[in-house]
C-alpha positions as CSV (number, residue, x, y, z in Angstrom):
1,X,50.1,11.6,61.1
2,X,50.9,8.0,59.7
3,X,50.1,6.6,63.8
4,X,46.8,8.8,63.5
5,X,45.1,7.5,60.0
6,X,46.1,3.9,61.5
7,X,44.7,4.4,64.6
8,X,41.9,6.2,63.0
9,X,41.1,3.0,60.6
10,X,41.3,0.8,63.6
11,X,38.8,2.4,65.1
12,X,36.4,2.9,62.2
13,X,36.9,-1.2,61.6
14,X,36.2,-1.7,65.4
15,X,32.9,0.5,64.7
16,X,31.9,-1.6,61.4
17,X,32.5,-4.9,63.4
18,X,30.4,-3.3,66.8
19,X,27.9,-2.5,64.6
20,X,27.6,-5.7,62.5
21,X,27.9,-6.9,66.0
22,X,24.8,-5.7,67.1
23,X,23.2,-6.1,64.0
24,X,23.5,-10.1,64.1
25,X,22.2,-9.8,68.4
26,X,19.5,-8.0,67.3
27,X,18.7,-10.3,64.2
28,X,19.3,-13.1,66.7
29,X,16.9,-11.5,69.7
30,X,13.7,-10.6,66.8
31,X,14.3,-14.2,65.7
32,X,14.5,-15.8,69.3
33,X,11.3,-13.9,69.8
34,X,9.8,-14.5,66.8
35,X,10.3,-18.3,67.8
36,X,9.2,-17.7,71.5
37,X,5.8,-15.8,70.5
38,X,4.4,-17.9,67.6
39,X,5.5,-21.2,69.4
40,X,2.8,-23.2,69.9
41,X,4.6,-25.1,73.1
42,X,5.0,-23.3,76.3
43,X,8.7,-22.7,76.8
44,X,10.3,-21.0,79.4
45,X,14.0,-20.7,81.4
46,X,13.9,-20.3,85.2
47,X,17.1,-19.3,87.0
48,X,17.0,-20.9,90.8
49,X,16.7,-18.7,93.9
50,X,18.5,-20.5,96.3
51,X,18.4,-20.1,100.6
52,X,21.6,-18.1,101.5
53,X,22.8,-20.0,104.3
54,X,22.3,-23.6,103.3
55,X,22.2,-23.2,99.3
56,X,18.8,-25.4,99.0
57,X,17.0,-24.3,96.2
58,X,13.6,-22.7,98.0
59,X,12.3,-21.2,94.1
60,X,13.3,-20.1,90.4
61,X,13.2,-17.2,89.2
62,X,11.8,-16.4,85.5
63,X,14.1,-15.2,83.5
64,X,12.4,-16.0,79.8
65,X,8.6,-17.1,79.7
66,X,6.6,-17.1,76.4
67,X,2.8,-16.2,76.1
68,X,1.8,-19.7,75.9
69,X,3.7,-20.7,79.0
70,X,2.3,-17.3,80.4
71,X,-1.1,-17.8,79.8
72,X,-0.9,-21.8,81.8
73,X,0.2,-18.8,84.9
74,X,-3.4,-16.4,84.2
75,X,-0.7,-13.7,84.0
76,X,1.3,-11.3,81.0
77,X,4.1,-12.8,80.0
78,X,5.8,-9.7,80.6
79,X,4.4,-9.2,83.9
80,X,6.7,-12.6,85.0
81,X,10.0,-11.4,84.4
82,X,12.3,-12.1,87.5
83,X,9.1,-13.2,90.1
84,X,8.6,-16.2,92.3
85,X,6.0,-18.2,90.7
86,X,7.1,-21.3,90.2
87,X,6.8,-23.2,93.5
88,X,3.7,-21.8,94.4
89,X,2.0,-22.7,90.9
90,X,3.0,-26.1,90.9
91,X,1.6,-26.3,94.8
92,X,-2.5,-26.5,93.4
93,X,-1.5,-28.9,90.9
94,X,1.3,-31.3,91.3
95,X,3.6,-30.6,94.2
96,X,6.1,-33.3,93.6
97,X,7.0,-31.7,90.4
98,X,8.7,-29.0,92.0
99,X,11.2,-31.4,93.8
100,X,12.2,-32.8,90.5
101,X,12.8,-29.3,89.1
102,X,15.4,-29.1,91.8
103,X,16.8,-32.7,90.6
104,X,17.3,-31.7,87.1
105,X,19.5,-28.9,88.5
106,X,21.2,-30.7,90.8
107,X,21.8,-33.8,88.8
108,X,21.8,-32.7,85.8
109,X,19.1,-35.2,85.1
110,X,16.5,-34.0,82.1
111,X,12.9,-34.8,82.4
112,X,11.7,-35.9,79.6
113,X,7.8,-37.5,80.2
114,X,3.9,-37.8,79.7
115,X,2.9,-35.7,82.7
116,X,-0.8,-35.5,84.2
117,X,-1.6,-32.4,85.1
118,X,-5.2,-31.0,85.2
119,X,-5.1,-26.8,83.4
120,X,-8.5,-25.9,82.4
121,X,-9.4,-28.0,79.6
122,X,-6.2,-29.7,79.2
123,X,-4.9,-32.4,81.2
124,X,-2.0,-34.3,79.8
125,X,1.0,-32.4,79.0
126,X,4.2,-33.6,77.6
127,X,7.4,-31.7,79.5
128,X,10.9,-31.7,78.6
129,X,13.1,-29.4,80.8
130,X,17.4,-29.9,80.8
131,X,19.4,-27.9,83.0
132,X,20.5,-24.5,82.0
133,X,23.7,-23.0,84.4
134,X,22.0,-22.7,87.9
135,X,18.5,-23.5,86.1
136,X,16.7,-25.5,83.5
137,X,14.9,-24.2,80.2
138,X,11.5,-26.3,80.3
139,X,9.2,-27.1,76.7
140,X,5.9,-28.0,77.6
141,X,3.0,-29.6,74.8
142,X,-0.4,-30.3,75.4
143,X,-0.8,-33.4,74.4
144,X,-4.5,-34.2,76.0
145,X,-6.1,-34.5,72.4
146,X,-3.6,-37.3,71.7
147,X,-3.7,-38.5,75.1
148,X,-7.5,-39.2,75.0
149,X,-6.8,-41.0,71.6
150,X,-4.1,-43.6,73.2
151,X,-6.1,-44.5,76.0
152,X,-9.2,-45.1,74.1
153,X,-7.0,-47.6,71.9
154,X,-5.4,-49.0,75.3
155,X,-9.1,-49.5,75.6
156,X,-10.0,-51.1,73.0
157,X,-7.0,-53.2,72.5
158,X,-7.9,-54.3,76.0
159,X,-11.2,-55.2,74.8
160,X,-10.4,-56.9,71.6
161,X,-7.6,-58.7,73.6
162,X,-10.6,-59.9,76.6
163,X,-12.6,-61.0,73.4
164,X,-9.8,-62.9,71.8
165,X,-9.5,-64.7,75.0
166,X,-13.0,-65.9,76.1
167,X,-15.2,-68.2,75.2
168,X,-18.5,-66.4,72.4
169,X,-20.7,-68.5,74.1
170,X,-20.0,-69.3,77.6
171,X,-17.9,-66.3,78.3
172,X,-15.4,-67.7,80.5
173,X,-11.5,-68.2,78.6
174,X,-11.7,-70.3,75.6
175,X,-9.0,-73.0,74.4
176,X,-6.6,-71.0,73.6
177,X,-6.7,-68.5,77.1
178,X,-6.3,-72.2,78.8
179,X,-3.4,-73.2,76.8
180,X,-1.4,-70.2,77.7
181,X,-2.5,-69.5,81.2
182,X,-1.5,-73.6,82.0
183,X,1.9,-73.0,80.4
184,X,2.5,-70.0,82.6
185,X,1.1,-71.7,86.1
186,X,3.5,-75.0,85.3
187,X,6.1,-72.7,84.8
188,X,5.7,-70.9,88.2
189,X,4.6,-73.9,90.0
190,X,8.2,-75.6,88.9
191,X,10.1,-73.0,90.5
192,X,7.7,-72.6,93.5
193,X,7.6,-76.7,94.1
194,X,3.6,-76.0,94.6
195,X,0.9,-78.9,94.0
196,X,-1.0,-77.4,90.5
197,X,-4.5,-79.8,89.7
198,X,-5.8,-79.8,86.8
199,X,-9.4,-81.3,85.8
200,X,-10.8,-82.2,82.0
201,X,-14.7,-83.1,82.9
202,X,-17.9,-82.5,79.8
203,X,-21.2,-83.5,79.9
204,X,-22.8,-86.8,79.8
205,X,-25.3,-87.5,76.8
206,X,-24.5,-83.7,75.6
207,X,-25.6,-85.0,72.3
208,X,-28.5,-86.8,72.7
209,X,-29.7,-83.4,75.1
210,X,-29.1,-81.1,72.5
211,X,-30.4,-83.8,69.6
212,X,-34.1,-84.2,71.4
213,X,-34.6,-80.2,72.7
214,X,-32.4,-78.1,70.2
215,X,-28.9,-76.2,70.0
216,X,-30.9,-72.9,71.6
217,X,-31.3,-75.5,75.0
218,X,-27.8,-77.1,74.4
219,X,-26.4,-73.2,74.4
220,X,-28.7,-72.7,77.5
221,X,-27.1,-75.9,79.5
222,X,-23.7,-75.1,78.6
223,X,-23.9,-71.4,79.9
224,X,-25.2,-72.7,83.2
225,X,-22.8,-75.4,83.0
226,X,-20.7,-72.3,82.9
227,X,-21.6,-70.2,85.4
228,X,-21.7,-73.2,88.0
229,X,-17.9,-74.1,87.3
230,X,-17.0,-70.6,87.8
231,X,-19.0,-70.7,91.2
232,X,-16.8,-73.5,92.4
233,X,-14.0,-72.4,92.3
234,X,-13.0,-69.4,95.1
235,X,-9.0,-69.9,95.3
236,X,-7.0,-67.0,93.6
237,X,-5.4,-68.6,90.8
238,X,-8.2,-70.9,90.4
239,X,-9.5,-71.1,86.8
240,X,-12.0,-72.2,84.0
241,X,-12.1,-72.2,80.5
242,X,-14.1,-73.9,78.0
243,X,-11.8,-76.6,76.8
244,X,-14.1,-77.4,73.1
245,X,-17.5,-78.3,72.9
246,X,-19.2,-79.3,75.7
247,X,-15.9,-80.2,78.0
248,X,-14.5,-77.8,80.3
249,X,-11.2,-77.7,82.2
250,X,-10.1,-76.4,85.8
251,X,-7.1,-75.3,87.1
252,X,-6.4,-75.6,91.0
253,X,-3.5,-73.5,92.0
254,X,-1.5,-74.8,94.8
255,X,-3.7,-77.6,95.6
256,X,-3.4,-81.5,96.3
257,X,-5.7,-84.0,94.0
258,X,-7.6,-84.9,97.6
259,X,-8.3,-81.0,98.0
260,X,-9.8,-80.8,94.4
């Protein structure tokens, strides 16, 4: 009797723990999908299906997709569980992203970029994906809103930094464009051994011109003074910058005093 109440309690305390058991996976699996639902990324985990006589990896599989991730495939994301999708998705858009799917599993490489990829009204998407066993669990963000916002900084930056650079008036580099860009061809020309000319030239009687018929003809004959300098010169590396006032400076890559 004594063998039967103890075997008895083991059992009832194996039911208790089985139970709180199951309690905490289901806890775990309402959370879990709590977390996949209301996410506001696309996440998913793809299992790879893999040729059976060579082991290449020819697809994955989906084994968890949420309806964000779902909705990128026009399908339910119910609908996805354990089909082929994968490769032939990614074939309309970005083909080359399917071989580094394969690279994260087989080098257990993560991806973790900026990714262009045209969806509808999206286009940038950032992806993270790490490998999972004989797969990889991918997070996906669009990111086009913020995208958009970078580049048209990268734009502007590009155009505040062109405008730092040139001359107001002539518009062709100023000074301080000149200072740099010599420093960088005597540089390269010291470790090429290459001929680099450099010319200082300004205009006779600038003063007296712009004294008898005004600053708005001065401004006139230094733009065309301008424009004619930049007309000369047809080398690549060839440049001209307003050097102060009315003198101007030319640089000659890679040519001899005679050729200038």
């Amino acid at each position: 009797q004594l063998t039967i109440q103890r075997q008895k309690r083991i059992l009832h305390e194996e039911i208790v723990r089985r139970r709180n058991t199951e309690e905490m996976l289901y806890q775990s699996r309402a959370l879990l999908s709590s977390v996949l639902n209301t996410s506001s990324d696309g996440i998913a985990v793809l299992q790879t299906v893999r040729e059976p006589q060579t082991g290449e990896i020819k697809d994955f599989r989906c084994v968890v997709v949420n309806p964000v991730m779902a909705r990128a495939f026009s399908r339910n994301h119910d609908d996805l569980a354990g089909k082929l999708v994968l490769r032939k998705f990614l074939s309309r858009f970005n083909p080359s992203l399917f071989d580094r799917f394969v690279s994260i599993v087989e080098t257990g490489k993560s991806l973790d970029e900026d990714i262009y990829f045209p969806l509808g009204e999206s286009s940038w998407y950032h992806f993270v994906a790490v490998k999972l066993g004989d797969g990889f669990a991918i997070t996906v963000r669009d990111i086009t809103k913020r995208k958009k916002i970078e580049l048209e900084l990268q734009s502007a930056n590009r155009q505040l930094q062109l405008m730092a650079n040139l001359d107001g008036l002539t518009q062709i580099p100023n000074r301080r464009y000149f200072d740099s860009y010599l420093t960088e061809e005597w540089q390269r020309h010291l470790i090429t051994s290459q001929p680099l000319t450099l010319i200082l030239l300004d205009v006779d009687f600038f003063k007296a011109y712009n004294d008898y018929y005004g600053h708005q003809k001065g401004d006139d004959c230094l733009i065309k003074v301008a424009q004619s300098l930049t007309q000369i010169v047809k080398q690549d590396g060839d440049f001209v910058a307003r050097f102060g006032g009315e003198e101007f400076a030319l640089i000659l890559s890679n040519t001899e005093i005679e050729e200038g």
